[in-house]
C-alpha positions as CSV (number, residue, x, y, z in Angstrom):
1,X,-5.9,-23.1,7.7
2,X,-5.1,-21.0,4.5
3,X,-2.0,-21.9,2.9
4,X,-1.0,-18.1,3.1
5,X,-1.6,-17.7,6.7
6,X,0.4,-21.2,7.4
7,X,3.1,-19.9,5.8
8,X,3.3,-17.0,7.5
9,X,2.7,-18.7,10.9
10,X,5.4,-20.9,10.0
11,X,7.7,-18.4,9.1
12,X,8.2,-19.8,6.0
13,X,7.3,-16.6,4.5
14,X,7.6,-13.3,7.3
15,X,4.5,-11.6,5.9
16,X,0.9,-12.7,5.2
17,X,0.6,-10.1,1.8
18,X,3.8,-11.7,0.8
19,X,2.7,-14.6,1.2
20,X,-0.5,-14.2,-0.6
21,X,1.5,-13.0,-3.9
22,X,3.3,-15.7,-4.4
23,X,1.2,-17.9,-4.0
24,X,-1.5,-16.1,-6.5
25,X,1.7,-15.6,-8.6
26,X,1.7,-19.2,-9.4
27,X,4.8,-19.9,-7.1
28,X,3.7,-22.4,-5.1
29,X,2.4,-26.1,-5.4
30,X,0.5,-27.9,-3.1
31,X,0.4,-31.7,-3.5
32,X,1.9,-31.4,-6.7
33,X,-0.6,-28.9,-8.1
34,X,-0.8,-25.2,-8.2
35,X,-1.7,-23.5,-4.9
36,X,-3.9,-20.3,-4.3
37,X,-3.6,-18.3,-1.3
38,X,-6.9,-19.7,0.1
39,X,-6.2,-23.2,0.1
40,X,-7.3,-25.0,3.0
41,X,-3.8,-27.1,3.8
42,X,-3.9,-30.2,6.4
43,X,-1.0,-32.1,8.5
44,X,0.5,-34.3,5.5
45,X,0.0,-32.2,2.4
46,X,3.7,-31.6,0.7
47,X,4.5,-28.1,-0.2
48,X,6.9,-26.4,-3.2
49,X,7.4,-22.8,-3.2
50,X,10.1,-21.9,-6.1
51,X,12.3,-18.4,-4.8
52,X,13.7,-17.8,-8.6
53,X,16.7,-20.1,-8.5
54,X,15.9,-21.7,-5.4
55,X,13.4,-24.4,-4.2
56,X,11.8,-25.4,-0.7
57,X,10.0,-28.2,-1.1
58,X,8.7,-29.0,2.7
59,X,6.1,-31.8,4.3
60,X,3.2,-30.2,7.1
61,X,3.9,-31.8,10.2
62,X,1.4,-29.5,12.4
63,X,-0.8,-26.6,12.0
64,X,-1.6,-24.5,14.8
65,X,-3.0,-20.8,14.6
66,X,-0.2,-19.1,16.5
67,X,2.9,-20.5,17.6
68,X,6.3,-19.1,19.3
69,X,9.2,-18.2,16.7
70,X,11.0,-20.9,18.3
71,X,8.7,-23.3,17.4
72,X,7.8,-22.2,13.8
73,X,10.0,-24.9,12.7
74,X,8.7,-27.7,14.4
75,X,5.0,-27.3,11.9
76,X,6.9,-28.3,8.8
77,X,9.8,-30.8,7.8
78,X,12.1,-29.9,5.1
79,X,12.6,-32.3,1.8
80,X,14.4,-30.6,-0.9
């Protein structure tokens, strides 16, 4: 899945376009390296998005195509 969609899925991030800038703004790390919107992402992979001041650094636990909002949470584990 596209790392912009999975955030969005996730609700991570509440809008794909959103989404999609920060990524291509150079906000987001995947594995340690910078991230495009169209990055294919897998259960495992380790994400960093940086909000100005503030960092979510979160590991993929699932990734499903559509998912309840009550169980957005359960695709990714927080770290940081």
């Amino acid at each position: 899945m596209r790392l912009d969609k999975f955030l969005k899925v996730s609700r991570v991030i509440k809008r794909r376009t959103l989404a999609k800038e920060v990524c291509d703004g150079g906000h987001v790390q995947v594995n340690n390296r910078a991230a495009k919107a169209g990055l294919e992402v897998k259960p495992g992979d380790k994400v960093e998005i940086n909000f100005g001041s503030r960092k979510l650094s979160f590991k993929i636990l699932e990734v499903k195509e559509t998912v309840p909002v009550k169980e957005a949470a359960s695709l990714y584990e927080i770290i940081e």
